[in-house]
MARMARTI-412899 format. One record per residue (C-alpha): residue number from 1; residue in three letters; chain; x, y, z. Coordinates in nm, 3 decimals. Example, Ala and Ser with C-alpha at 12.3 -4.5 7.8 and 13.67 -1.06 7.14 Angstrom:
<sites>
(site 1 "Ala" "A" (1.230 -0.450 0.780))
(site 2 "Ser" "A" (1.367 -0.106 0.714))
</sites>
This chain:
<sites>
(site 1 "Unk" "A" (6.404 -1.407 1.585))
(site 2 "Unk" "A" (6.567 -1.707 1.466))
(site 3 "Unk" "A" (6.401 -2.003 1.348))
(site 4 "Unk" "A" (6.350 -2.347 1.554))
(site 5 "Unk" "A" (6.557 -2.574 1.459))
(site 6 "Unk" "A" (6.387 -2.917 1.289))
(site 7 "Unk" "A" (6.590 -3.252 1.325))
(site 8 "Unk" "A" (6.485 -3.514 1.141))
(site 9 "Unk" "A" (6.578 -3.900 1.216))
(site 10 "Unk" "A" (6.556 -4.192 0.919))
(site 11 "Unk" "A" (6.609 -4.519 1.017))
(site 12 "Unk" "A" (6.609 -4.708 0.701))
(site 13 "Unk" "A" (6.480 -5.110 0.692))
(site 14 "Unk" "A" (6.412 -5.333 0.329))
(site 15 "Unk" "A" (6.069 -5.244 0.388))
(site 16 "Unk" "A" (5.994 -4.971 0.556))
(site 17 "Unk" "A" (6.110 -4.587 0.630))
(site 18 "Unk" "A" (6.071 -4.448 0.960))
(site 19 "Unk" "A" (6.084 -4.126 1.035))
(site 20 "Unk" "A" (6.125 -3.873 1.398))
(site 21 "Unk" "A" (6.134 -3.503 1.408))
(site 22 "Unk" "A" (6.260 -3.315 1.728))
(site 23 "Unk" "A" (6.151 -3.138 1.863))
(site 24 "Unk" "A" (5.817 -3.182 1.777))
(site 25 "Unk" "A" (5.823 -3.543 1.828))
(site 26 "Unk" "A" (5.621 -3.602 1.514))
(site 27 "Unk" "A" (5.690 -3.958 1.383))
(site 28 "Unk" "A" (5.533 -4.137 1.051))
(site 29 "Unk" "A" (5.671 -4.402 0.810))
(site 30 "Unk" "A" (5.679 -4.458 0.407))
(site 31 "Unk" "A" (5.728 -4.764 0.233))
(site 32 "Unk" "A" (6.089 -4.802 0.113))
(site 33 "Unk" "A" (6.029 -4.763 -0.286))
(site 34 "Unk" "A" (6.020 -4.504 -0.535))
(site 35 "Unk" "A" (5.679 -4.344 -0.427))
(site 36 "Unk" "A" (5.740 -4.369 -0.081))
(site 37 "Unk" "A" (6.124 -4.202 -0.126))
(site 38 "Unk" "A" (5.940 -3.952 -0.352))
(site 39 "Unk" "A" (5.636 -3.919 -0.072))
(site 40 "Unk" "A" (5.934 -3.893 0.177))
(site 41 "Unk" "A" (6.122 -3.620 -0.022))
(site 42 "Unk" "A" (5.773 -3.405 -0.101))
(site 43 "Unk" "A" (5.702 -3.368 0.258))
(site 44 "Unk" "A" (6.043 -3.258 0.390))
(site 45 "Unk" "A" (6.080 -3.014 0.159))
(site 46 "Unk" "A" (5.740 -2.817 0.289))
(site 47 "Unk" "A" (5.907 -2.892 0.621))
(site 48 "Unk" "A" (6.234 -2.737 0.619))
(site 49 "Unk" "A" (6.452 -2.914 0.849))
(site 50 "Unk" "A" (6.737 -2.799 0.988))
(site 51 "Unk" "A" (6.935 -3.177 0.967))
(site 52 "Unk" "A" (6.846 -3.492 0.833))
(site 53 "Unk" "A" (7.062 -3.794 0.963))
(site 54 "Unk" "A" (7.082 -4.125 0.844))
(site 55 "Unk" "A" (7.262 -4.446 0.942))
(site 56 "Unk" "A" (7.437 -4.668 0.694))
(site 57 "Unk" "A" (7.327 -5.009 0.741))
(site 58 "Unk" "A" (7.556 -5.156 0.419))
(site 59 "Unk" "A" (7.397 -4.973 0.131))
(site 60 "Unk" "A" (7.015 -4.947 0.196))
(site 61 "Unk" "A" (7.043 -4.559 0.274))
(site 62 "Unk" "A" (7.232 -4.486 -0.037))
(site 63 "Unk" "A" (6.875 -4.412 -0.264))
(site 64 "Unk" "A" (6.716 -4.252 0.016))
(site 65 "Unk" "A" (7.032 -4.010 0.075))
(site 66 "Unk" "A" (7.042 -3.936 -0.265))
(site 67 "Unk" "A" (6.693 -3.847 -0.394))
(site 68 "Unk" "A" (6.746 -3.593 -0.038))
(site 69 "Unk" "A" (7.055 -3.459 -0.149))
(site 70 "Unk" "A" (6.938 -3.420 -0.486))
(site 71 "Unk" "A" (6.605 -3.195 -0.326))
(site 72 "Unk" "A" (6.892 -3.010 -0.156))
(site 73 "Unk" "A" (6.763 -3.088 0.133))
(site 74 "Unk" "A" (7.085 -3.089 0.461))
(site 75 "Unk" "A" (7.110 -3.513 0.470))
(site 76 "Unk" "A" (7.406 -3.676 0.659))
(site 77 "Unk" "A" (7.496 -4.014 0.679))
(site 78 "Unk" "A" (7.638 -4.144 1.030))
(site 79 "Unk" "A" (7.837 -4.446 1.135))
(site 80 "Unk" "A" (7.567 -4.695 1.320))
(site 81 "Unk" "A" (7.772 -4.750 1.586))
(site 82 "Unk" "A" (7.747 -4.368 1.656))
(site 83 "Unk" "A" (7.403 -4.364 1.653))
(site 84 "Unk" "A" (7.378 -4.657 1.904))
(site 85 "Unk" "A" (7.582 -4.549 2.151))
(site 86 "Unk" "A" (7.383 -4.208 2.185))
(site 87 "Unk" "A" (7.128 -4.434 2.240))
(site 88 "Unk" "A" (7.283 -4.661 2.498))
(site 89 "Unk" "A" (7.424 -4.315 2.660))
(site 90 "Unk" "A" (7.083 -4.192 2.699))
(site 91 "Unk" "A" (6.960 -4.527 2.857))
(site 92 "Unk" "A" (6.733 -4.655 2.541))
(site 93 "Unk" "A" (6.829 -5.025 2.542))
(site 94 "Unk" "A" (6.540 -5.166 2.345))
(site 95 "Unk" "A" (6.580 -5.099 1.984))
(site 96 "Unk" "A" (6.283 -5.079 1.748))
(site 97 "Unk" "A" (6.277 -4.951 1.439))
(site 98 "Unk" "A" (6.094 -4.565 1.551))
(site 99 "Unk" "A" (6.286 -4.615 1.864))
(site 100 "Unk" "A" (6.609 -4.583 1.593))
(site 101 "Unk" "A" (6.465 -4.279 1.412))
(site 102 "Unk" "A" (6.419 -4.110 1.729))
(site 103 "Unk" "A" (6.777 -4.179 1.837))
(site 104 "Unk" "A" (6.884 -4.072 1.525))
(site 105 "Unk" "A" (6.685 -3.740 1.540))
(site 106 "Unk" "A" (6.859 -3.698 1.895))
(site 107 "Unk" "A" (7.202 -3.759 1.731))
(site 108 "Unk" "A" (7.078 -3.472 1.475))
(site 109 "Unk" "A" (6.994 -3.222 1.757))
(site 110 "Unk" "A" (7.245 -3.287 2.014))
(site 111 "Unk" "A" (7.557 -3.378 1.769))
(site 112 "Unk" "A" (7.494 -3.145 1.490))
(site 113 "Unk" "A" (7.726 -3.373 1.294))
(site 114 "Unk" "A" (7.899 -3.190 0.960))
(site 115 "Unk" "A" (7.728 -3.197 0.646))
(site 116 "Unk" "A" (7.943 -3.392 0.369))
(site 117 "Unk" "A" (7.949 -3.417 -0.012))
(site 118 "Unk" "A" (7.760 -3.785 -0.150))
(site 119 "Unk" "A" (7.993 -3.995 -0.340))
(site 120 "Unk" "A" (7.902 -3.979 -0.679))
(site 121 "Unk" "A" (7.764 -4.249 -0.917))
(site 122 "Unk" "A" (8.108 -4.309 -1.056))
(site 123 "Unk" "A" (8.218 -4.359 -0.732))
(site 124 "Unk" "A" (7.946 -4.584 -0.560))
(site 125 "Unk" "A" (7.971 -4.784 -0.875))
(site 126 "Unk" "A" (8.354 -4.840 -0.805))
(site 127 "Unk" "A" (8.308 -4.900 -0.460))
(site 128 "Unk" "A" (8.018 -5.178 -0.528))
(site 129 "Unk" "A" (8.267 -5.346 -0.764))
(site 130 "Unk" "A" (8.558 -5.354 -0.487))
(site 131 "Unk" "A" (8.293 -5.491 -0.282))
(site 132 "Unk" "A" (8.140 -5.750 -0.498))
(site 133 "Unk" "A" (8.549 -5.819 -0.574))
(site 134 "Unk" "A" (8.621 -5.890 -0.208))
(site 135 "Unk" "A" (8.342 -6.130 -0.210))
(site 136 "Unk" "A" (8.446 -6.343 -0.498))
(site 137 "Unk" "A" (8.798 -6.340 -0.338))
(site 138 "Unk" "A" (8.683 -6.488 0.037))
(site 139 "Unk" "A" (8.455 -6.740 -0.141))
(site 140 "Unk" "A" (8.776 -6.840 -0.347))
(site 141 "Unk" "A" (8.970 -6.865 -0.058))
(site 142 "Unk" "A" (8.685 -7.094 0.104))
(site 143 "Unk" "A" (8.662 -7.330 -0.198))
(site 144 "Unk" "A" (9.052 -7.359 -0.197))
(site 145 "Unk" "A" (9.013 -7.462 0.142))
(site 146 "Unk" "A" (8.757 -7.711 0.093))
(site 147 "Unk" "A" (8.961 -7.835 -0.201))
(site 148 "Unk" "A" (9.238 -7.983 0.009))
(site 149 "Unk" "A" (8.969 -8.149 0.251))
(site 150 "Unk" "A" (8.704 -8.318 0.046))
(site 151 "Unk" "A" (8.695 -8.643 -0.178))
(site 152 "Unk" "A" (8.862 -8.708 -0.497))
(site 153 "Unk" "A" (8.536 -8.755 -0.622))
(site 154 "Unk" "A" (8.439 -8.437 -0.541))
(site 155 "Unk" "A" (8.755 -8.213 -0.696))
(site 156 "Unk" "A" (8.584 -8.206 -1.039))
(site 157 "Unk" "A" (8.314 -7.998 -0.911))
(site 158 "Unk" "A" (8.489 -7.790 -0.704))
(site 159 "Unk" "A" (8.783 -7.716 -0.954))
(site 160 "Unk" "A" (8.486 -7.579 -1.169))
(site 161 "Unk" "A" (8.356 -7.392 -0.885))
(site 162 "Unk" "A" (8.706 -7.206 -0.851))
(site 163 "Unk" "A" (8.747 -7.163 -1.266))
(site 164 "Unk" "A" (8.378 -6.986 -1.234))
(site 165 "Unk" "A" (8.474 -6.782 -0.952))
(site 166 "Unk" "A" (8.863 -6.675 -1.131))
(site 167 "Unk" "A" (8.703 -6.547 -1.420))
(site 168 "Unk" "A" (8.445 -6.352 -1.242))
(site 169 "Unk" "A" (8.697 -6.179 -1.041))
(site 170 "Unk" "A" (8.911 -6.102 -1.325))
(site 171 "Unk" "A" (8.604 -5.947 -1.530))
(site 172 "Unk" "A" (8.559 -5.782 -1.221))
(site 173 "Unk" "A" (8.897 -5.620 -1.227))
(site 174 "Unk" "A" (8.904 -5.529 -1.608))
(site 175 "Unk" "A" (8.558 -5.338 -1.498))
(site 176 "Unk" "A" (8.697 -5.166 -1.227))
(site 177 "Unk" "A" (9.027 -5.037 -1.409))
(site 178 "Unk" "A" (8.808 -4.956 -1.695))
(site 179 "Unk" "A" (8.582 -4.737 -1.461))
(site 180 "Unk" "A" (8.842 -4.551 -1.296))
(site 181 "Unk" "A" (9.031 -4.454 -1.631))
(site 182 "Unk" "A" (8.720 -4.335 -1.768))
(site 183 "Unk" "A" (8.743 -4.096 -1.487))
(site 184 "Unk" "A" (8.983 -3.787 -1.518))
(site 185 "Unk" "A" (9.060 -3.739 -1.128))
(site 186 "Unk" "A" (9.043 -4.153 -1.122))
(site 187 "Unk" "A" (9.312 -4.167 -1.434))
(site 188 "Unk" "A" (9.518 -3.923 -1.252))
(site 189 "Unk" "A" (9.516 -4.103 -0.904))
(site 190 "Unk" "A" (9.566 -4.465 -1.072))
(site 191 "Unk" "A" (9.903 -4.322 -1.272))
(site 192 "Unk" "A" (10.063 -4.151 -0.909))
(site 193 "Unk" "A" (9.999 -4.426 -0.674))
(site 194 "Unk" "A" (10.166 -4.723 -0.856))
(site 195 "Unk" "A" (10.491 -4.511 -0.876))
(site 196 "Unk" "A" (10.536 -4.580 -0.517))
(site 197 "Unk" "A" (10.743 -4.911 -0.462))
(site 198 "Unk" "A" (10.470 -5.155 -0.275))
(site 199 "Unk" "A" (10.164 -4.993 -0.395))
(site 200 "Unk" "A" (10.013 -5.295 -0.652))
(site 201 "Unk" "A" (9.706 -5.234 -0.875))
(site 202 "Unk" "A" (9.504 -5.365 -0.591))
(site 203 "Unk" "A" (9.617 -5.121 -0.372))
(site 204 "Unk" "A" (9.590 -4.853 -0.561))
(site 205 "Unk" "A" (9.213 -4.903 -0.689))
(site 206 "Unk" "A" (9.138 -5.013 -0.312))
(site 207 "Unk" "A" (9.200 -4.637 -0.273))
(site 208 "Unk" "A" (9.123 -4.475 -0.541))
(site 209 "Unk" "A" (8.751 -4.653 -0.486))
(site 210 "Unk" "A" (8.727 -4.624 -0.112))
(site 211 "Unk" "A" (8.931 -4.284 -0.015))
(site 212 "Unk" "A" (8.801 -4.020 -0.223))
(site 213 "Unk" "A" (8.916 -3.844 0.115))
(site 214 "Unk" "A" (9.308 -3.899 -0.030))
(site 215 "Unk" "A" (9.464 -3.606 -0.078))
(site 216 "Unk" "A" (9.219 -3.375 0.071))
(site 217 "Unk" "A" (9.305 -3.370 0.449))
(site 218 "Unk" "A" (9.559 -3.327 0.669))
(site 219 "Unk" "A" (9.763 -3.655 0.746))
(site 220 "Unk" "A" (9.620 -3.682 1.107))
(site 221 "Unk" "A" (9.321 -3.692 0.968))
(site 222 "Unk" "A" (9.386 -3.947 0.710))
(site 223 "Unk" "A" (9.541 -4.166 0.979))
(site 224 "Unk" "A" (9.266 -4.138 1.147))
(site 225 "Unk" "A" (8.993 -4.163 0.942))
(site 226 "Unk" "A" (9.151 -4.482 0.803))
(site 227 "Unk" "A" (9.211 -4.591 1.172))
(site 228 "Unk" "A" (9.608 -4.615 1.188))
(site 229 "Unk" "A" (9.609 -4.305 1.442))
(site 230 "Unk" "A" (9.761 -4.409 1.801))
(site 231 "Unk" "A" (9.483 -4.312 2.069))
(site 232 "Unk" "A" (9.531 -4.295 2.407))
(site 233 "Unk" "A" (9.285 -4.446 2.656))
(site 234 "Unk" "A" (9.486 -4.249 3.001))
(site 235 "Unk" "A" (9.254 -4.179 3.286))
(site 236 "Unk" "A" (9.340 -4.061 3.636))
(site 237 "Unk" "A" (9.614 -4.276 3.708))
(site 238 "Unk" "A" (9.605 -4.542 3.409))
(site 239 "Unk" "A" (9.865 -4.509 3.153))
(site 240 "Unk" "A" (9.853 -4.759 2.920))
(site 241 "Unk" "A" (9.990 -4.830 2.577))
(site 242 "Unk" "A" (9.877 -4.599 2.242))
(site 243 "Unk" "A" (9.600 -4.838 2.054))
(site 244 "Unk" "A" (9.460 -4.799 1.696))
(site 245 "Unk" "A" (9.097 -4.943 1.591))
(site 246 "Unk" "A" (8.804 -4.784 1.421))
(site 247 "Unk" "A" (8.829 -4.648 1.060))
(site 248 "Unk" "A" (8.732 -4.807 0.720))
(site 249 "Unk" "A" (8.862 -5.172 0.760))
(site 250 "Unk" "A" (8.842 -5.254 0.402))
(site 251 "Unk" "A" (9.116 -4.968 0.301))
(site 252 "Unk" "A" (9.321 -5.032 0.627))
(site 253 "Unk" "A" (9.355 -5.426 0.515))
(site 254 "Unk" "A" (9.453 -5.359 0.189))
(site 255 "Unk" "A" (9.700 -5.114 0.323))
(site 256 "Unk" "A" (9.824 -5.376 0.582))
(site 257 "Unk" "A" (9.891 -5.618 0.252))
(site 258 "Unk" "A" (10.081 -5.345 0.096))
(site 259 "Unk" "A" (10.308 -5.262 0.396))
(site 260 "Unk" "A" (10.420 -5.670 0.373))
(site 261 "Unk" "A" (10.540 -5.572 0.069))
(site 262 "Unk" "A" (10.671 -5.197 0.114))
(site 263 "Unk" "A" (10.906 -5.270 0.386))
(site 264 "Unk" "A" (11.131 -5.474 0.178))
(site 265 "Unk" "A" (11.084 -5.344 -0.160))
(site 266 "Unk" "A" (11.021 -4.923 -0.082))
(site 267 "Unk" "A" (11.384 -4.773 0.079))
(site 268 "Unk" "A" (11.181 -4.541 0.258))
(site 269 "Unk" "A" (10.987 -4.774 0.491))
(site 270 "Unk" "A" (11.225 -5.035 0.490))
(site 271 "Unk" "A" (11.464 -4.796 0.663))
(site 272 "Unk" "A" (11.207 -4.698 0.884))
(site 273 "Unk" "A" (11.106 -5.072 0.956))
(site 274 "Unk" "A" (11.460 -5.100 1.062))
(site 275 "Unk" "A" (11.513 -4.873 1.251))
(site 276 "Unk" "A" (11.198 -4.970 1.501))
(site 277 "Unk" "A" (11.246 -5.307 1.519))
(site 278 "Unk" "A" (11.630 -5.149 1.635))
(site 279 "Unk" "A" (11.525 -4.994 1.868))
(site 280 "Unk" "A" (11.297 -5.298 2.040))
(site 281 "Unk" "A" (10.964 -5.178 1.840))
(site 282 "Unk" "A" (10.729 -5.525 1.832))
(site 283 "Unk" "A" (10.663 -5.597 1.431))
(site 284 "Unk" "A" (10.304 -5.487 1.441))
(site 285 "Unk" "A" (10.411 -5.147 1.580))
(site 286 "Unk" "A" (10.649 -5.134 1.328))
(site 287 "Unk" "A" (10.426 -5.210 1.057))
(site 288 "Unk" "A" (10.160 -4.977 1.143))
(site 289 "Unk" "A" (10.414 -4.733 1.162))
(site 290 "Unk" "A" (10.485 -4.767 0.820))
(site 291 "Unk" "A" (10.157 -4.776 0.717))
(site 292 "Unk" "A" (10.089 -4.393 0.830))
(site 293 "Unk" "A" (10.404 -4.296 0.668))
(site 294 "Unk" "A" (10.293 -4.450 0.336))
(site 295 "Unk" "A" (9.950 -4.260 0.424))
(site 296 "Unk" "A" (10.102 -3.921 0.454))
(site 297 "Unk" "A" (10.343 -3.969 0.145))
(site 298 "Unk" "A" (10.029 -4.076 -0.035))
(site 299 "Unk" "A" (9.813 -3.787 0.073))
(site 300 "Unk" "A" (10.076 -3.550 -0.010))
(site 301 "Unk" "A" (10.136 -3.685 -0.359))
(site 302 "Unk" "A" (9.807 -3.660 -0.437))
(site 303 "Unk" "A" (9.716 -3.290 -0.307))
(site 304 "Unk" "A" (10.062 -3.179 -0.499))
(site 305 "Unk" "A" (10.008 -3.404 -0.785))
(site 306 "Unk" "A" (10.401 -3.516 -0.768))
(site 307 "Unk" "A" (10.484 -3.869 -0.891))
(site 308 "Unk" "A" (10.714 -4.074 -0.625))
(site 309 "Unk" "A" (11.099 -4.035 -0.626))
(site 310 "Unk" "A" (11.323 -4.149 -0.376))
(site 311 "Unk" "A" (11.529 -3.831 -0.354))
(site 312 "Unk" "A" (11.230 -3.570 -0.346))
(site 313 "Unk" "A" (10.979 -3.790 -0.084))
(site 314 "Unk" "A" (10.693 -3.558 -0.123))
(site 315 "Unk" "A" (10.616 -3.400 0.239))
(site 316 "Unk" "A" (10.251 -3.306 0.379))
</sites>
């Protein structure tokens, strides 16, 4: 006889831990800290479930996920958006913090979603770094603005402001560099990518950071998971134009930067920038174009380890 399954929800708060099981319908809560994670962990494991899913709500899950991974218990960590529109699907409008853990236990049972490696330390480390980088950049970019605007009495100030803020980004990128050298698959990944004409250093950590995915898939799933994939929206009689949106927006901007660059610099995409706008292609279907070319060239470098040259284009 086979056992019953046990699906587990965690919706994860600064404070607080709830927890759902289906479907038993239990539902408790620990404090979010070390004893409660460990609490958490201790009673799960006499539990045996079946599928433990998360949410990611910007970095709070990442202990929680990790101290369950590390028990070996089955943990997955699911897009919020996901999770709420099982809920709105369902008809639970209201949102409260066990009303999310049982959603999320729902998501477990019903969706079964695939079980997928952690990132590791060296990697969430990275990642915080490109984060904390980003950061620095759009309060630059904010000062800079408020430069032009304010006072001559006040451009003393704000000039410091912006030399504070410069030399914390560029410690920020002598970290980052640093961190992915020390790393062999990093080292290797951050010597391929800059061969290709229009892939910068910024580019290239962006990925190296953010897509530990590169290299792995196929390239429709790269396009999509980045969010560059045409999908149709065609129902009964609609037809309507191919859209892209979803995927990791961080990655897909950086890659959008690159592509400004790529299609005058790279022969490769330039040719094929041409040769859409030729043929009456608008220049943001041109360019996105060109970014999922760039994406399956990349991918395939990096699963054949084969440096960029213009008369061998590595294929996927």
């Amino acid at each position: 006889m086979a056992e019953p399954l046990v699906c587990v929800g965690i919706d994860v708060s600064k404070a607080r831990l709830d927890l759902a099981l289906r479907p038993m319908g239990h539902e408790w809560s620990v404090p979010h800290d070390h004893d409660g994670i460990t609490t958490l962990v201790e009673r799960l494991q006499t539990g045996g479930p079946t599928l433990i899913v998360l949410e990611a709500p910007g970095g709070l899950e990442l202990p929680v996920a990790v101290a369950l991974a590390a028990a070996d218990l089955p943990v997955v960590v699911v897009n919020p958006r996901q999770a709420r529109d099982c809920a709105n699907a369902t008809g639970k409008l209201a949102k409260t913090d066990r009303m999310a853990a049982g959603v999320l236990a729902h998501v477990a049972e019903a969706v079964r979603p695939a079980l997928r490696a952690l990132p590791e330390a060296q990697s969430q480390a990275r990642s915080g770094l490109l984060m904390r980088r980003r950061q620095r950049i759009d309060r630059l970019t904010a000062e800079k603005n408020r430069l032009s605007a304010a006072a001559v009495g006040l451009h003393p100030r704000i000039q410091a402001h912006l030399h504070g803020l410069e030399h914390e980004r560029q410690d920020i990128d002598t970290e980052l560099g640093h961190r992915i050298r020390s790393s062999p698959i990093g080292r290797e990944q951050e010597n391929l990518l800059p061969s290709v004409p229009g892939v910068g250093p910024v580019l290239s950590r962006t990925l190296v950071a953010q897509w530990p995915e590169l290299g792995t898939l196929k390239r429709q799933e790269i396009a999509a998971l980045v969010g560059v994939a045409p999908l149709h929206r065609d129902r009964g009689t609609r037809r309507g134009n191919r859209t892209v949106w979803g995927g990791r927006a961080h990655v897909r901007a950086a890659l959008y930067m690159g592509a400004l660059v790529a299609v005058r610099h790279n022969p490769v995409l330039k040719e094929c920038y041409t040769r859409l706008r030729t043929a009456g292609k608008a220049a943001q279907v041109a360019l996105t174009a060109c970014m999922r070319k760039r994406l399956t060239i990349l991918n395939a470098m990096l699963k054949h380890q084969t440096p960029w040259h213009i008369n061998h284009a590595p294929t996927p």
